[in-house]
N, CA, C and O atoms as a MOPAC input file, in Angstrom:
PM7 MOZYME 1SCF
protein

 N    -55.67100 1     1.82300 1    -4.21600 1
 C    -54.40400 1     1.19400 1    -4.47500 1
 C    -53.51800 1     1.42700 1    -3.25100 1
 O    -53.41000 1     2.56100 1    -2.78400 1
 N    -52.90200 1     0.41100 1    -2.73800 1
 C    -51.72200 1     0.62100 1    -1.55700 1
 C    -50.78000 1     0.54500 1    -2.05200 1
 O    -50.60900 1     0.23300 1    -3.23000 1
 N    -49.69300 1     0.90400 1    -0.99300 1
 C    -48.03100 1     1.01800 1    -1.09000 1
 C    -47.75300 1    -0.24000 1    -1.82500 1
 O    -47.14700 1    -0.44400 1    -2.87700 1
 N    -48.42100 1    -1.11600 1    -0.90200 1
 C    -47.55800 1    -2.37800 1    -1.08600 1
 C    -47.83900 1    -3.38400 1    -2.11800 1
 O    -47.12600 1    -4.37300 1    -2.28800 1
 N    -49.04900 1    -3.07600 1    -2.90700 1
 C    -49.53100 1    -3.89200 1    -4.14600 1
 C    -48.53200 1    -3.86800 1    -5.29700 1
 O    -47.56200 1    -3.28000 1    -4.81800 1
 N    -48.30000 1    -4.13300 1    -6.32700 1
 C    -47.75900 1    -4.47400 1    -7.19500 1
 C    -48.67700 1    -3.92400 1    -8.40800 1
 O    -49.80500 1    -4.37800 1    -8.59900 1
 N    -48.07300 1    -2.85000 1    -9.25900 1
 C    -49.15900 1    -2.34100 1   -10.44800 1
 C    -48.24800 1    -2.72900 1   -11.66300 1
 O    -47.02000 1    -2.79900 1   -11.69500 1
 N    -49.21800 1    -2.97700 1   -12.71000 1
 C    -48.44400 1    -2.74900 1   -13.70800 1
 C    -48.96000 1    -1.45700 1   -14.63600 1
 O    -50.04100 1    -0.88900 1   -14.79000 1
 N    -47.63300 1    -1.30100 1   -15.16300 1
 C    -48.09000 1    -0.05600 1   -15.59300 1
 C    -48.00800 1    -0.28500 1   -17.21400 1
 O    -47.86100 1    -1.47000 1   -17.51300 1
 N    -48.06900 1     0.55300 1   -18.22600 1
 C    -48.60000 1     0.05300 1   -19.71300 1
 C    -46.99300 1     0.39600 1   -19.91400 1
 O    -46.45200 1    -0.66500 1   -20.22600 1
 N    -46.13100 1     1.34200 1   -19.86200 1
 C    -44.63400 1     1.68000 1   -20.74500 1
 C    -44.06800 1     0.39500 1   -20.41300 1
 O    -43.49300 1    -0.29600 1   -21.25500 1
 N    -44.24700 1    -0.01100 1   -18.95900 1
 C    -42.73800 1    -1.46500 1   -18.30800 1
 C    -43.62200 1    -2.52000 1   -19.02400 1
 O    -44.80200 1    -2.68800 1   -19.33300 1
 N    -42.46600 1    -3.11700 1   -19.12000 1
 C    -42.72600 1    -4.62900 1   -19.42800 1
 C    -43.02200 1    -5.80900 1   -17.98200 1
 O    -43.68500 1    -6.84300 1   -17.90300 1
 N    -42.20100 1    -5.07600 1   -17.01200 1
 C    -42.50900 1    -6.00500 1   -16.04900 1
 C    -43.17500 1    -5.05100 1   -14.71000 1
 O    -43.27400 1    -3.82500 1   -14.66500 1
 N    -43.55100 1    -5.98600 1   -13.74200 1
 C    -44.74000 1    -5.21200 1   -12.73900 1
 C    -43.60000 1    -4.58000 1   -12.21100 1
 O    -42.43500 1    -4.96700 1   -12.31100 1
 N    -44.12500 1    -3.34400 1   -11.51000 1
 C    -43.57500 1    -2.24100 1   -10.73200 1
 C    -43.93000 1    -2.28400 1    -9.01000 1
 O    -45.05100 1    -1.79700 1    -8.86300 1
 N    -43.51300 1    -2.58300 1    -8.07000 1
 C    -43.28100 1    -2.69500 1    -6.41000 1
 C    -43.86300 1    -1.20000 1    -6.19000 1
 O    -42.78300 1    -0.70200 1    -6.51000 1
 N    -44.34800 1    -0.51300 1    -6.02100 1
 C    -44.34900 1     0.65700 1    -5.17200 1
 C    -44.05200 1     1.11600 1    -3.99700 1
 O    -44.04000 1     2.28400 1    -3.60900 1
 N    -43.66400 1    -0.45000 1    -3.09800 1
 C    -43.06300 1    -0.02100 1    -1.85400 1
 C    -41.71400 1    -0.20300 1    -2.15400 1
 O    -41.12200 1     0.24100 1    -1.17100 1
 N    -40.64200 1    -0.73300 1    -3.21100 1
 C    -39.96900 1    -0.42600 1    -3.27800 1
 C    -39.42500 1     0.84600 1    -3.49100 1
 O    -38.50400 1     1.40400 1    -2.89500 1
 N    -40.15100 1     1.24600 1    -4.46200 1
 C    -39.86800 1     2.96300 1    -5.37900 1
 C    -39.74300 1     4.13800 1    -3.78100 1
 O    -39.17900 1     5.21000 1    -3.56100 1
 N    -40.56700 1     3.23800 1    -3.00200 1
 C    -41.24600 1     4.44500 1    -1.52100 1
 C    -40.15200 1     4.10000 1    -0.52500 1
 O    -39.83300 1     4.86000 1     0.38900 1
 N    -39.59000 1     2.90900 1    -0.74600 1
 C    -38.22000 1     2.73800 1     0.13200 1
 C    -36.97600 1     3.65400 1    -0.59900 1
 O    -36.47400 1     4.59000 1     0.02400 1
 N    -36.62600 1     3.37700 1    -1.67400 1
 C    -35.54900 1     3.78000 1    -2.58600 1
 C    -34.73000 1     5.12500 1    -1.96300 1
 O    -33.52000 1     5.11600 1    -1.73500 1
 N    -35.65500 1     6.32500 1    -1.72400 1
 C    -35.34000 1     7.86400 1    -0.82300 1
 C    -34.59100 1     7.34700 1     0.63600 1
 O    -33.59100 1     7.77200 1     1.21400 1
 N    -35.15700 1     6.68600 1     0.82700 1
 C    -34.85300 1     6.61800 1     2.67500 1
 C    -33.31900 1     5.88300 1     2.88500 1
 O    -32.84900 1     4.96000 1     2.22100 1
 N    -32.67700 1     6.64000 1     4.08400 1
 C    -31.50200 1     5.80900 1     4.10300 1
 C    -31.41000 1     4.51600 1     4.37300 1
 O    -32.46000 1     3.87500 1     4.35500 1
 N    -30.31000 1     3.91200 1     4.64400 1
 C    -30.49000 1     1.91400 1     3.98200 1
 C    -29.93000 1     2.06800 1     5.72300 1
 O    -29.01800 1     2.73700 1     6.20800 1
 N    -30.64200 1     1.39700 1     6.16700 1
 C    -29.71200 1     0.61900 1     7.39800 1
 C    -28.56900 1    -0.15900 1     7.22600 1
 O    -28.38100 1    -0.58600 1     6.08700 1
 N    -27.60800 1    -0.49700 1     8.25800 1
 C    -26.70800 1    -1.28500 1     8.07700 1
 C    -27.27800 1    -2.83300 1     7.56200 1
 O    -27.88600 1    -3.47200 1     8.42100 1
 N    -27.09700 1    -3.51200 1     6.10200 1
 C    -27.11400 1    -4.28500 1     5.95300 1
 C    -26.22800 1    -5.55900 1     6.78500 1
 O    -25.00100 1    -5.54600 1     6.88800 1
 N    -27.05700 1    -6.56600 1     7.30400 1
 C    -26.51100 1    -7.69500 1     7.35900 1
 C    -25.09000 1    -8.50000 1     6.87100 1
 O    -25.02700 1    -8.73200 1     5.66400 1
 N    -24.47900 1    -8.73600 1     7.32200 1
 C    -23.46600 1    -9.45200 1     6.92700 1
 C    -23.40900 1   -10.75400 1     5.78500 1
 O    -23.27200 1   -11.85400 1     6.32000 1
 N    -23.50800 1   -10.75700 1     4.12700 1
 C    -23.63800 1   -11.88300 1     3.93400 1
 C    -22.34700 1   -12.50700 1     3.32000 1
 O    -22.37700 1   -13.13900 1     2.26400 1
 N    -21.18500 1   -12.28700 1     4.06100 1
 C    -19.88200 1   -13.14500 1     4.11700 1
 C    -19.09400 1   -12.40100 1     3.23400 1
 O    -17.87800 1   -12.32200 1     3.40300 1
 N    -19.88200 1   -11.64200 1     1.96500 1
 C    -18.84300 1   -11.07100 1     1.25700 1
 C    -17.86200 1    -9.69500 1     1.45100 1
 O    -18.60500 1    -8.75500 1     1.16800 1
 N    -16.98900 1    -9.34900 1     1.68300 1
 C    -16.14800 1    -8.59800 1     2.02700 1
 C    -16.14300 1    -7.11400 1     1.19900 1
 O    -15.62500 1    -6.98500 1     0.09000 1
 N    -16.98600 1    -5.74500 1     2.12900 1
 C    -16.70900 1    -4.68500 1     1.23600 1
 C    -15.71500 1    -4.13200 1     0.87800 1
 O    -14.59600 1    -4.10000 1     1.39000 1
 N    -16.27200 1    -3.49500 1    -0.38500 1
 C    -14.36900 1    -2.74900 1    -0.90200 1
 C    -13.70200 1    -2.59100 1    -0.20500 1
 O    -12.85500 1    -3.47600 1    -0.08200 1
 N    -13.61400 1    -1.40000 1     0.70900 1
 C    -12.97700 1    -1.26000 1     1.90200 1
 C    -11.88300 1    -1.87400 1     2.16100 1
 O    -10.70300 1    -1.73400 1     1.83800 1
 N    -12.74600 1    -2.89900 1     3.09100 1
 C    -11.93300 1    -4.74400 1     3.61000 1
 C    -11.04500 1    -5.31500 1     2.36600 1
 O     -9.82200 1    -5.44900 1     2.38300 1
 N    -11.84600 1    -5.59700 1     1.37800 1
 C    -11.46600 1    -6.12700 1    -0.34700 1
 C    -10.13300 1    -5.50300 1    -0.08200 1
 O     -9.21400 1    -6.12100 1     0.45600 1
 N    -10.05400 1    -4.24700 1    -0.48000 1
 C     -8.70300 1    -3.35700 1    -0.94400 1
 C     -8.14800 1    -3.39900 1     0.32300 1
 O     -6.94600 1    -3.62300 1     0.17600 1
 N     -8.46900 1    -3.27900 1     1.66400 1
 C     -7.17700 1    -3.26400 1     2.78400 1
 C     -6.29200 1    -4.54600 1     2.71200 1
 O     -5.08200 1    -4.73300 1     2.58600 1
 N     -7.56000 1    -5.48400 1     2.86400 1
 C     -6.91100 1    -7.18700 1     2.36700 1
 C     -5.79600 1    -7.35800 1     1.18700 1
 O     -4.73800 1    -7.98700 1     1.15900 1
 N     -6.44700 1    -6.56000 1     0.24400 1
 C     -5.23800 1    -6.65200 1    -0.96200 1
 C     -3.81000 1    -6.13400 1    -0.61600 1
 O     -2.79200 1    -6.77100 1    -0.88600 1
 N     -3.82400 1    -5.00900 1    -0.03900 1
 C     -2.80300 1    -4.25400 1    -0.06100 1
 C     -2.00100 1    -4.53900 1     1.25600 1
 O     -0.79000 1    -4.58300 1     1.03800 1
 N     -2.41600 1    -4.77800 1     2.78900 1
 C     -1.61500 1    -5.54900 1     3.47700 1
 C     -0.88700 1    -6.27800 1     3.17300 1
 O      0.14000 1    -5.62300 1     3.35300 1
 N     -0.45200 1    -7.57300 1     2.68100 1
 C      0.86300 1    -8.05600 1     1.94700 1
 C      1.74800 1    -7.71000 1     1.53800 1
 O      2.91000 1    -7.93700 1     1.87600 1
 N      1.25300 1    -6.96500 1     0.56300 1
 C      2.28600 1    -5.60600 1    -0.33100 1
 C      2.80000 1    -4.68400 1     0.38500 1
 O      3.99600 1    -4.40600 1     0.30300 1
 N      1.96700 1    -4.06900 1     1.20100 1
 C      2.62400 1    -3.05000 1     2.00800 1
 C      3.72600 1    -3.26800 1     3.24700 1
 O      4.18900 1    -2.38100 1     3.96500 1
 N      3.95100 1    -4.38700 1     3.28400 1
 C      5.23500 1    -4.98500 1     3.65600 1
 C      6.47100 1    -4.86400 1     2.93000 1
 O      7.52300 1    -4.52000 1     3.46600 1
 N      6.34500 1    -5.15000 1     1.69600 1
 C      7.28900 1    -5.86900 1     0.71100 1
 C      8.39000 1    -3.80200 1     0.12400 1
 O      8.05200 1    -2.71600 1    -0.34600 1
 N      9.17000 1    -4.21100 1     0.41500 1
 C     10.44200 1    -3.41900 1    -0.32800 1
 C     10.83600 1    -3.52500 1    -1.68400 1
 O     11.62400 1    -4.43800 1    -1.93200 1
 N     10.43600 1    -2.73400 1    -2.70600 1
 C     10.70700 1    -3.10400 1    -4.06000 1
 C     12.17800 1    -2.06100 1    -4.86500 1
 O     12.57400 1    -1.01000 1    -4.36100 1
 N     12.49000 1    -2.38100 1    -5.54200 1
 C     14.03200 1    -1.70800 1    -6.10000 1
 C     13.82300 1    -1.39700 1    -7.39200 1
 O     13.68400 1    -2.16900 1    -8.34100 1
 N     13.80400 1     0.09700 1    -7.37000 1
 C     14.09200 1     0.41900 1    -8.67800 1
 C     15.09200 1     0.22700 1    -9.43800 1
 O     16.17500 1     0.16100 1    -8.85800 1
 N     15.08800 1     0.08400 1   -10.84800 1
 C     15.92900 1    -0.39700 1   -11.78200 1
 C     17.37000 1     0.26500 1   -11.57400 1
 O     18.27000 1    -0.54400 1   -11.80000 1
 N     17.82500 1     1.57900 1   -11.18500 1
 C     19.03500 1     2.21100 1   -10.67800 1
 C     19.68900 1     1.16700 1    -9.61900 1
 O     20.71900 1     0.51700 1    -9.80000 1
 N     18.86000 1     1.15700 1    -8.47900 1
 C     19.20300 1     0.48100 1    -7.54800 1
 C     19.32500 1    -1.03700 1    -7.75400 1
 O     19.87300 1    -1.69200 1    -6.86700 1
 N     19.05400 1    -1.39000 1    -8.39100 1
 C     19.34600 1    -2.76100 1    -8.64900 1
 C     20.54100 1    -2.66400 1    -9.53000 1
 O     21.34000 1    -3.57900 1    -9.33100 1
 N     20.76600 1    -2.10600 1   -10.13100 1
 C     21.88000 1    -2.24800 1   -11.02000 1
 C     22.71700 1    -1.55600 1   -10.01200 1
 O     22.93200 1    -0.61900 1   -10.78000 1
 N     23.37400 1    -1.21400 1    -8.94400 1
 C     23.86000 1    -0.14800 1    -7.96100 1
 C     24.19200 1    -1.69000 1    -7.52600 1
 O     25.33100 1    -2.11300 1    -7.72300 1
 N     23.02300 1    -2.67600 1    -6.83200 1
 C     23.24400 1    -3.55200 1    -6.03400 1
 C     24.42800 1    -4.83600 1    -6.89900 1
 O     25.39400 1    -5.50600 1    -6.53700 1
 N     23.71400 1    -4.66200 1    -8.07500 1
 C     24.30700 1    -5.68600 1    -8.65700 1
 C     25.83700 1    -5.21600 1    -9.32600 1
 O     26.42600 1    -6.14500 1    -9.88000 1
 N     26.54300 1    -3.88000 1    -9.33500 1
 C     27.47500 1    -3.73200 1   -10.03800 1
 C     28.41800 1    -3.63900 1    -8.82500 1
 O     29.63100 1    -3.50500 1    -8.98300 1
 N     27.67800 1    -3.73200 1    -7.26700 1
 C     28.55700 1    -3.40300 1    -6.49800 1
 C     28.66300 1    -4.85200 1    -5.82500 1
 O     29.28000 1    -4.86600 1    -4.76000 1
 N     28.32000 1    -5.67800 1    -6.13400 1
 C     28.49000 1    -6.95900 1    -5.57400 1
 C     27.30100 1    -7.43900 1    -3.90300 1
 O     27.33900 1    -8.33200 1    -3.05600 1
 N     26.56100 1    -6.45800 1    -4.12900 1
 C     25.43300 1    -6.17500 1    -2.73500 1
 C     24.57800 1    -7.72700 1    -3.24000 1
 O     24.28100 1    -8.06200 1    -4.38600 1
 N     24.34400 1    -8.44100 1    -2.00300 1
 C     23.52300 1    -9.55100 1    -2.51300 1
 C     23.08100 1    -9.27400 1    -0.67500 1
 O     23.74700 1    -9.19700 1     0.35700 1
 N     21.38900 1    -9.18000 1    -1.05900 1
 C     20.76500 1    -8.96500 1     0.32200 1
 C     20.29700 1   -10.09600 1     0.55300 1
 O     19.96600 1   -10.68700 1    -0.47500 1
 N     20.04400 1   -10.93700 1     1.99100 1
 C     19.04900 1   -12.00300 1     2.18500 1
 C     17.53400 1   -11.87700 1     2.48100 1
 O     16.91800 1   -10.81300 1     2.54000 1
 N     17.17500 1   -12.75200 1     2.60600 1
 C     15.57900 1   -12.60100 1     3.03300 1
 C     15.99700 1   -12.08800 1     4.24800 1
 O     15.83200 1   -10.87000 1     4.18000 1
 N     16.43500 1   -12.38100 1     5.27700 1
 C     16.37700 1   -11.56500 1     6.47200 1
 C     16.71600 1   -10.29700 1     6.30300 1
 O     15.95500 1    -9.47600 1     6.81400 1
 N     17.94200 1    -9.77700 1     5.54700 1
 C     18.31500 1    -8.53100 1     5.77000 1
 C     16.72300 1    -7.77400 1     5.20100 1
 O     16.07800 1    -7.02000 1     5.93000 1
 N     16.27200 1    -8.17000 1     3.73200 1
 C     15.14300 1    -7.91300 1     3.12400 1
 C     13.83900 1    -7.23100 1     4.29800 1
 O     13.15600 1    -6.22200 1     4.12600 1
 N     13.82700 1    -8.21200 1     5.50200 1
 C     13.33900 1    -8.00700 1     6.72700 1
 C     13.45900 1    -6.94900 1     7.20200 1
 O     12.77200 1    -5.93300 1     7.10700 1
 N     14.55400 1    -7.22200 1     7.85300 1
 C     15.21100 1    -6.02100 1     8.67700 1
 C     14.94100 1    -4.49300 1     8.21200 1
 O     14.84400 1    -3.56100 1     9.01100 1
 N     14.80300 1    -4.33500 1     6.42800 1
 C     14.96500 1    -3.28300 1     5.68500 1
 C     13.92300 1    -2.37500 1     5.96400 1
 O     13.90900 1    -1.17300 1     6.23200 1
 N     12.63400 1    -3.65500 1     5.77400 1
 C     11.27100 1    -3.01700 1     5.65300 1
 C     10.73800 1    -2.86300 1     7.05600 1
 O      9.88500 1    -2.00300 1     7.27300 1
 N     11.22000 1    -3.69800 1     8.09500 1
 C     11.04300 1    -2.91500 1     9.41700 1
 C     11.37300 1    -1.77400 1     9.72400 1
 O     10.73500 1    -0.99300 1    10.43000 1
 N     12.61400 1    -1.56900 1     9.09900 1
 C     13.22600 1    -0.02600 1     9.24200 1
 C     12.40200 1     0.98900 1     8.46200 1
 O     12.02400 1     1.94000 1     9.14700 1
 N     12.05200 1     1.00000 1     7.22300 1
 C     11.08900 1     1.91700 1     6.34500 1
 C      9.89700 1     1.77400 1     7.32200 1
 O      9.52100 1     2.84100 1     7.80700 1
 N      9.29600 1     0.77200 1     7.66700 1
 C      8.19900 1     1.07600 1     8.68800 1
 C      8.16200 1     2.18000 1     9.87100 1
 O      7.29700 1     2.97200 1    10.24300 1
 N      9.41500 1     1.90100 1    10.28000 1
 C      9.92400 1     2.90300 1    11.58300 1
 C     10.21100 1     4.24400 1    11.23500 1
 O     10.04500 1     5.25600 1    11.91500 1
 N     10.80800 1     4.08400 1     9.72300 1
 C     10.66800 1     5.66700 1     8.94200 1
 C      9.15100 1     6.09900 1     8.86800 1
 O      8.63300 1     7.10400 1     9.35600 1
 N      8.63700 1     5.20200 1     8.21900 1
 C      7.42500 1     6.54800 1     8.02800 1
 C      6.28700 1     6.36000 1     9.07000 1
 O      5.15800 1     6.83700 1     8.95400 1
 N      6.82100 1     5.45300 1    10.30600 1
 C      6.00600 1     5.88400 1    11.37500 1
 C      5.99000 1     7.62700 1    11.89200 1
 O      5.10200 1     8.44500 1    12.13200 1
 N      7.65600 1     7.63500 1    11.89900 1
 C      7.85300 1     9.31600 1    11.63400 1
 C      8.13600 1    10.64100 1    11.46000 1
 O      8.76400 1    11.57400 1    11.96100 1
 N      6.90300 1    10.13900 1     9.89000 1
 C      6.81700 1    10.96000 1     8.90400 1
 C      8.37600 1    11.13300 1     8.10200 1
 O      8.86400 1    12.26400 1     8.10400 1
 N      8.94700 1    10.28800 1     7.59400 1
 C      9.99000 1    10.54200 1     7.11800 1
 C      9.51600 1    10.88100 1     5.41700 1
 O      8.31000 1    11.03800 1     5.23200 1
 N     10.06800 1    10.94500 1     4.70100 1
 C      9.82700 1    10.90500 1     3.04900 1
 C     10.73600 1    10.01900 1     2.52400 1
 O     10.48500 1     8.91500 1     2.04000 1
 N     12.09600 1    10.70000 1     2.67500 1
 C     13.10700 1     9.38400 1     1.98500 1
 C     14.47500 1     9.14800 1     2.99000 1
 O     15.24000 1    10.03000 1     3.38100 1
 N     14.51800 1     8.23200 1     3.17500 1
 C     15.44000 1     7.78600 1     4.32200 1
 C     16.67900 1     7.14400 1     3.84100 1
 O     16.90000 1     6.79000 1     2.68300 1
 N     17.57200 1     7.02000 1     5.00200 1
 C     18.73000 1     6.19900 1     4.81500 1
 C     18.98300 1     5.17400 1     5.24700 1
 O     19.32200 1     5.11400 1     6.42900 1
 N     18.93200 1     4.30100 1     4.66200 1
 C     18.86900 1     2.82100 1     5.66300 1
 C     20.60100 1     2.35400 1     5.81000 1
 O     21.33100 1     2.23800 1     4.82500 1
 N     20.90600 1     2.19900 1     6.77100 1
 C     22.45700 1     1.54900 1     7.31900 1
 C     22.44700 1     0.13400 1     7.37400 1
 O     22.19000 1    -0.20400 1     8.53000 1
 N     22.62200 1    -0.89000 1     6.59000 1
 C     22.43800 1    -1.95700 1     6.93700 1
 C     24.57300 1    -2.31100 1     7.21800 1
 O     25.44300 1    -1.45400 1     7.05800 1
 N     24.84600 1    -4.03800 1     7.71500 1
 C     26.20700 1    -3.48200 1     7.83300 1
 C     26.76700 1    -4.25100 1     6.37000 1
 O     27.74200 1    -4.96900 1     6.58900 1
 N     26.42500 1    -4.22800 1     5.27400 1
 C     27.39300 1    -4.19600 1     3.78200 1
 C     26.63600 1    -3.21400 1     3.06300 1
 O     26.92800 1    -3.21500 1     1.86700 1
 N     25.54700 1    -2.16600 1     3.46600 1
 C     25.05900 1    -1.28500 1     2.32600 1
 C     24.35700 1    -0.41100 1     2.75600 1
 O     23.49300 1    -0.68800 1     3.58900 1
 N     24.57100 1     1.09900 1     2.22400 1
 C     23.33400 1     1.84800 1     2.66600 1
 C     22.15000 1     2.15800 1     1.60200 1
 O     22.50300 1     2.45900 1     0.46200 1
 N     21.18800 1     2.11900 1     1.81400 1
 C     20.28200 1     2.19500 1     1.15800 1
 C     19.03600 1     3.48000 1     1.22000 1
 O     18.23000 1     3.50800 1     2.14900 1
 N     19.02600 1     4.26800 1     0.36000 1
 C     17.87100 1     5.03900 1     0.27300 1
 C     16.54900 1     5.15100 1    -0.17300 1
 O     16.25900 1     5.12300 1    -1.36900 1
 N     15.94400 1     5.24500 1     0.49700 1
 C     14.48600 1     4.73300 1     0.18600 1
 C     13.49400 1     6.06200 1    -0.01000 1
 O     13.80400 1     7.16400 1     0.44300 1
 N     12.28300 1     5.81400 1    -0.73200 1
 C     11.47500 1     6.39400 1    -1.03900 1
 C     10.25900 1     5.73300 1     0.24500 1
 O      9.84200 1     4.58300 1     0.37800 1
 N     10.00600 1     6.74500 1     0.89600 1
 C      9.34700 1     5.43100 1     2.24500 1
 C      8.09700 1     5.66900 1     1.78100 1
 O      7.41700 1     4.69800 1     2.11100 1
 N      7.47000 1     6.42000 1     1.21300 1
 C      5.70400 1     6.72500 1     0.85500 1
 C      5.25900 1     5.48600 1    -0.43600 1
 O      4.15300 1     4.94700 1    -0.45900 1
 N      6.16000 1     5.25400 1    -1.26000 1
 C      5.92400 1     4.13400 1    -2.04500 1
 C      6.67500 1     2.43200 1    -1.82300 1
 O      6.26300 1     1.41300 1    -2.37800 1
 N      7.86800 1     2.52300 1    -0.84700 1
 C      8.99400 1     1.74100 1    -0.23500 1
 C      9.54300 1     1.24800 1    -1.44200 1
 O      9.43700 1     0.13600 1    -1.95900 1
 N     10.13800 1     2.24600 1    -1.79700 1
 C     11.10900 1     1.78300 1    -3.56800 1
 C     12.82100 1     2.08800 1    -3.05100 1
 O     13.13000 1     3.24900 1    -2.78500 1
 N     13.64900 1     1.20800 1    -2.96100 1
 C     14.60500 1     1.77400 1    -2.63100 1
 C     15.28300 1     2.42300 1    -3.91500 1
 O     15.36100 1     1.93300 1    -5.04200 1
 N     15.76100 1     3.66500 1    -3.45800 1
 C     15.83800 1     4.65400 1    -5.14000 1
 C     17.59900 1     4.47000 1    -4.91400 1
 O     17.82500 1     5.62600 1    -5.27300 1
 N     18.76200 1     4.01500 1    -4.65600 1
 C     19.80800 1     3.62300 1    -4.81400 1
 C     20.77400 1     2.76900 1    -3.75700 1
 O     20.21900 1     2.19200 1    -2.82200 1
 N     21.50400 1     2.73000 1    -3.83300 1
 C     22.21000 1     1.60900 1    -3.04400 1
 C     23.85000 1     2.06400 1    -2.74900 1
 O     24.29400 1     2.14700 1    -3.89400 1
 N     24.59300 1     2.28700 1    -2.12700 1
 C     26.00600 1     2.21700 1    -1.85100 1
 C     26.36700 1     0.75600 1    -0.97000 1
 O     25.65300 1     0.21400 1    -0.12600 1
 N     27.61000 1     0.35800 1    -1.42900 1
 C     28.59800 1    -0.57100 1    -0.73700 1
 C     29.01400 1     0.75700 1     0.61200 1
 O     28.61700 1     1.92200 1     0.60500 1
 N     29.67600 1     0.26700 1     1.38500 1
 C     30.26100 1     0.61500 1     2.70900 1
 C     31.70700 1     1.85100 1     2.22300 1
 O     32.05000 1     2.99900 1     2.50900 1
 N     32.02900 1     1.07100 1     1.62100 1
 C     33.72800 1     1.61500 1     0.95900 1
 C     32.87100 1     3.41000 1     0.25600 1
 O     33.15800 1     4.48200 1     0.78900 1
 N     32.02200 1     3.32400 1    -0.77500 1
 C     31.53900 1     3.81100 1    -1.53200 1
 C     31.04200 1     5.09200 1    -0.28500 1
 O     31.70700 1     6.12800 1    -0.26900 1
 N     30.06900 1     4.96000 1     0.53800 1
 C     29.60400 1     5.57500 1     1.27700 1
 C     30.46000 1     6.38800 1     1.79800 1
 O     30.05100 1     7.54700 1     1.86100 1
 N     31.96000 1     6.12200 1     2.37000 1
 C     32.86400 1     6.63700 1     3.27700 1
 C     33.15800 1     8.34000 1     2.49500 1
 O     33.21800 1     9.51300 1     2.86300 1
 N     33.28100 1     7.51600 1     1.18700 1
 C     33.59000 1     8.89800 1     0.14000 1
 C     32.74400 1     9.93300 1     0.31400 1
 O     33.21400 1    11.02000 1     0.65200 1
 N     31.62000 1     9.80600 1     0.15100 1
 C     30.29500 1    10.67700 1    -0.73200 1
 C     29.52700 1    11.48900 1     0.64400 1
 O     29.67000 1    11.57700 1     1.86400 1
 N     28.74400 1    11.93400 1    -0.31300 1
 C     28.08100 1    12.62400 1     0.71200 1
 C     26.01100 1    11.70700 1     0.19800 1
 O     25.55800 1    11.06100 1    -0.74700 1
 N     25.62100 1    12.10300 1     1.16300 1
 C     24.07300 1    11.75300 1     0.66200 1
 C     23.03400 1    12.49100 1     0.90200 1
 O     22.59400 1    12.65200 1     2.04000 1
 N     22.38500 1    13.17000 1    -0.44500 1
 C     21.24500 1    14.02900 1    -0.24500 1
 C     20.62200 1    13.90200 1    -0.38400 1
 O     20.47700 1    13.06400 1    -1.27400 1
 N     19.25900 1    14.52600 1     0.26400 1
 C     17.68100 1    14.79400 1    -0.11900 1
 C     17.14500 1    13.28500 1     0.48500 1
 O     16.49300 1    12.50500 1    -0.21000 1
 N     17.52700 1    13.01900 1     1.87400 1
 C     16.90800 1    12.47000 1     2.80200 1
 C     16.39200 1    12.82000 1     3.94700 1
 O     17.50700 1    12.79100 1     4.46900 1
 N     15.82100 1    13.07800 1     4.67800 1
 C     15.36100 1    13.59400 1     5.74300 1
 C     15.12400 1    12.77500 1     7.46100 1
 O     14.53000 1    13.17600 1     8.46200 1
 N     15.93900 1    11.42700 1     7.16000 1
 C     16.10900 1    10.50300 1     8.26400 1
 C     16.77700 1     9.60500 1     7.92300 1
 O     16.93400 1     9.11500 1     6.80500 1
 N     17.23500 1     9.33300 1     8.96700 1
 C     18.22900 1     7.72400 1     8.53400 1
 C     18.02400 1     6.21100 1     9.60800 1
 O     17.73800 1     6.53000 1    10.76200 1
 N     18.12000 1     4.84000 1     9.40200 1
 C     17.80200 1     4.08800 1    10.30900 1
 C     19.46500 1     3.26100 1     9.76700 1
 O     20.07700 1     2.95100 1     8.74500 1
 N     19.60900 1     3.20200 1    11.57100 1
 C     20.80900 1     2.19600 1    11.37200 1
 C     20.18700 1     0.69400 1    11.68200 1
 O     19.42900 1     0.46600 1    12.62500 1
 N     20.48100 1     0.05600 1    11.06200 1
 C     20.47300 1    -1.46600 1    11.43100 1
 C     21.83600 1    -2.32100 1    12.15200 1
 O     21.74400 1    -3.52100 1    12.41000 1

C-alpha cells in the first residue's frame, strides 16, 4: 500500500487520502492568493473608516446641544485630526480648543466625553486630561 492510494477503511463511510492525513502534521506554506481577503485585512478594512470618525457621548451631546454648540463637517474634521495628533503622542484624554468650544476627548476610543462653550471655559477649570490641541 502507498502514501498516495486511497483506502477505504470499514468505520468511514467515505474513502480516506493517506497522503493527506501524512500532509496534515507539516507546516502549510504560504497559500496562494485566491482574492479573498484574510481576517487580518477583513478587520483592518472594517475598522479604517471608523477609526476616523469622532463619536459623542450622550453627556456631551446634551452639553453641545444645551449650549447652543452646532459643529460642521469641517470643524468635525479638524477635531479628529487633532485626536489623531493626540494619540500619535500617547495622550489618553485630551483637550481639544476649537474657536466656539472646547472639547474633551477620550482619544483611545475617540468619544468626546464633554463639551464647554468659550464663555463657560473662561470660568472652570479642566481635569484629568493629559494634553491639549488648539485648533
Amino acid at each position: 500500500m502507498s502514501i498516495g492510494s486511497v483506502v477505504k477503511i470499514n468505520n468511514y463511510q467515505r474513502p480516506v487520502n493517506l497522503a493527506e492525513i501524512a500532509e496534515r502534521g507539516k507546516p502549510q506554506a504560504a497559500k496562494a492568493p485566491t482574492g479573498e481577503a484574510s481576517f487580518k485585512e477583513a478587520l483592518a478594512s472594517e475598522m479604517a473608516p471608523h477609526s476616523a470618525e469622532v463619536s459623542f457621548s450622550k453627556h456631551a451631546s446634551q452639553r453641545l446641544h444645551s449650549r447652543g454648540i452646532a459643529l460642521s463637517d469641517e470643524q468635525l474634521t479638524k477635531i479628529s485630526a487633532a485626536v489623531d495628533k493626540a494619540e500619535a503622542k500617547g495622550s489618553r484624554e485630551t483637550l481639544i480648543l476649537t474657536d466656539d468650544a472646547a472639547l474633551v476627548v477620550a482619544v483611545k476610543n475617540r468619544t468626546v466625553i464633554t463639551a464647554f462653550d468659550r464663555d463657560n471655559l473662561r470660568d472652570g477649570v479642566v481635569t484629568s486630561i493629559d494634553s491639549a490641541v488648539i485648533l
